[in-house]
C-alpha positions in Angstrom: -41.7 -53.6 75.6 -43.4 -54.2 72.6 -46.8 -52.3 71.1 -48.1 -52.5 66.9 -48.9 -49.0 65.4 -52.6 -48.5 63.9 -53.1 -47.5 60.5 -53.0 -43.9 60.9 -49.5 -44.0 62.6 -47.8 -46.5 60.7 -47.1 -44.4 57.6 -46.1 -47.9 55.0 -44.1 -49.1 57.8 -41.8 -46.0 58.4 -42.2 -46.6 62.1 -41.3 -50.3 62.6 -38.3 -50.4 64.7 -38.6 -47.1 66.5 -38.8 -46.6 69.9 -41.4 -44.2 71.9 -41.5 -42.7 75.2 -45.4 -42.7 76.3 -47.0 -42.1 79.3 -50.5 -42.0 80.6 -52.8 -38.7 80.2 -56.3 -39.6 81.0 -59.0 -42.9 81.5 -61.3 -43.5 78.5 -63.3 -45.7 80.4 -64.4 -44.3 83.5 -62.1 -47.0 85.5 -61.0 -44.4 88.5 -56.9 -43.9 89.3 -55.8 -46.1 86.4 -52.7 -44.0 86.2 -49.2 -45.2 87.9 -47.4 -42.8 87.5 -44.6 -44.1 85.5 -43.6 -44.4 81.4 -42.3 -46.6 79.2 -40.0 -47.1 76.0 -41.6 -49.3 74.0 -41.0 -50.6 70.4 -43.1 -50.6 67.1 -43.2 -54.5 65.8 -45.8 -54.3 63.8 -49.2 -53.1 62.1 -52.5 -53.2 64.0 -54.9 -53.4 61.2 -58.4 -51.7 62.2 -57.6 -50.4 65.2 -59.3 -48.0 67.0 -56.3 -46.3 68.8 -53.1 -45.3 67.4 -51.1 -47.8 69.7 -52.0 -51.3 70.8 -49.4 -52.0 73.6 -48.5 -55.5 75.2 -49.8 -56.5 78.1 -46.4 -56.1 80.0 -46.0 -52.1 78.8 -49.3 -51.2 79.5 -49.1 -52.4 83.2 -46.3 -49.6 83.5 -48.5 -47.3 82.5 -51.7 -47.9 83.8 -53.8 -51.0 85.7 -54.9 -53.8 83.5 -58.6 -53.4 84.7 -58.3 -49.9 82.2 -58.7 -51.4 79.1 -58.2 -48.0 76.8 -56.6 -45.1 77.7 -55.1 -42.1 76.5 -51.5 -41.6 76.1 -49.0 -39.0 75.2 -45.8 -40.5 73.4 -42.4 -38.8 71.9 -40.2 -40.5 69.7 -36.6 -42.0 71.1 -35.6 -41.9 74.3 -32.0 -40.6 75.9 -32.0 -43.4 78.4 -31.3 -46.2 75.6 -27.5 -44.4 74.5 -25.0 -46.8 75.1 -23.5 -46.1 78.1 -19.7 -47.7 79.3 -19.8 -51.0 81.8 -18.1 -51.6 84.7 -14.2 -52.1 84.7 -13.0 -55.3 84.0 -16.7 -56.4 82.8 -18.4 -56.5 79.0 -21.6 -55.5 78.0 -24.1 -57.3 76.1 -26.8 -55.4 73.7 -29.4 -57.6 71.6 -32.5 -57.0 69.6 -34.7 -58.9 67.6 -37.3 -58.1 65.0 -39.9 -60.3 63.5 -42.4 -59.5 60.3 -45.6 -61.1 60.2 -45.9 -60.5 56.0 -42.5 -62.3 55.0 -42.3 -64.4 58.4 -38.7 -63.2 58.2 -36.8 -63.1 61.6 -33.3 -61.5 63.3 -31.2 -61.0 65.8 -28.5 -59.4 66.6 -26.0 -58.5 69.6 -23.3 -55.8 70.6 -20.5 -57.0 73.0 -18.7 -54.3 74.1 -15.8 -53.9 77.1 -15.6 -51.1 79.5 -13.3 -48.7 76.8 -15.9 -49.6 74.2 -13.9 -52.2 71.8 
C-alpha cells in the first residue's frame, strides 16, 4: 500500500519511507456512501509534484478506504501504526519480512528481508 506525499507534506523528503494510518472522513465530490468503513497503512514512495491534495494514494489503498467511483476525498491520517511490530511465528515455522524502496530522481532501487524463527534468531 503505496501513496506519494504533495509538496506541502513532504518536508525535502523527510517523510519517504514512513508509514500512515488514514482513514476516510468525508466525500469531496458529492459521490453518496463512498466510505467503507475500514483504514489502511500505507507508505510514502515518493513526491507528487503539483498536487492538489496532500496524499495521492494507489489505486489498491484507496479502494480500502473508499469506492473508486469517489475520486477525492478527505482523509484523516496518523503517523506509524502498532499493527506493523514484529510479532513471534508459529513454533517450528520462520518468518519472512521484506521491503523495497525505489527513487525516481537517482533511479536507485533496494530490497531487503528479515528471516526470523519463532524465539526471534
Amino acid at each position: 500500500m503505496i501513496v506519494v506525499a504533495s509538496d506541502a507534506l513532504r518536508k525535502k523528503g523527510a517523510v519517504y519511507g514512513k508509514k500512515f494510518t488514514m482513514k476516510y472522513v468525508e466525500p469531496r465530490n458529492g459521490i453518496p456512501h463512498p466510505c467503507t468503513g475500514k483504514s489502511v497503512t500505507i507508505k510514502v514512495i515518493d513526491q507528487c509534484p503539483g498536487c492538489p491534495s496532500i496524499m495521492d494514494l494507489s489505486r489498491e489503498s484507496f479502494k480500502i478506504i473508499a469506492k473508486p467511483i469517489a475520486g477525492i476525498i478527505s482523509i484523516d491520517y496518523k503517523k506509524g501504526n502498532d499493527c506493523l511490530k514484529w510479532k513471534k511465528p508459529d513454533h517450528q515455522t520462520i518468518k519472512i519480512n521484506c521491503d523495497a524502496s525505489w527513487t525516481s530522481e537517482s533511479r536507485w532501487a533496494a530490497i531487503a528481508a528479515v528471516v526470523r524463527d519463532c524465539t526471534g534468531k
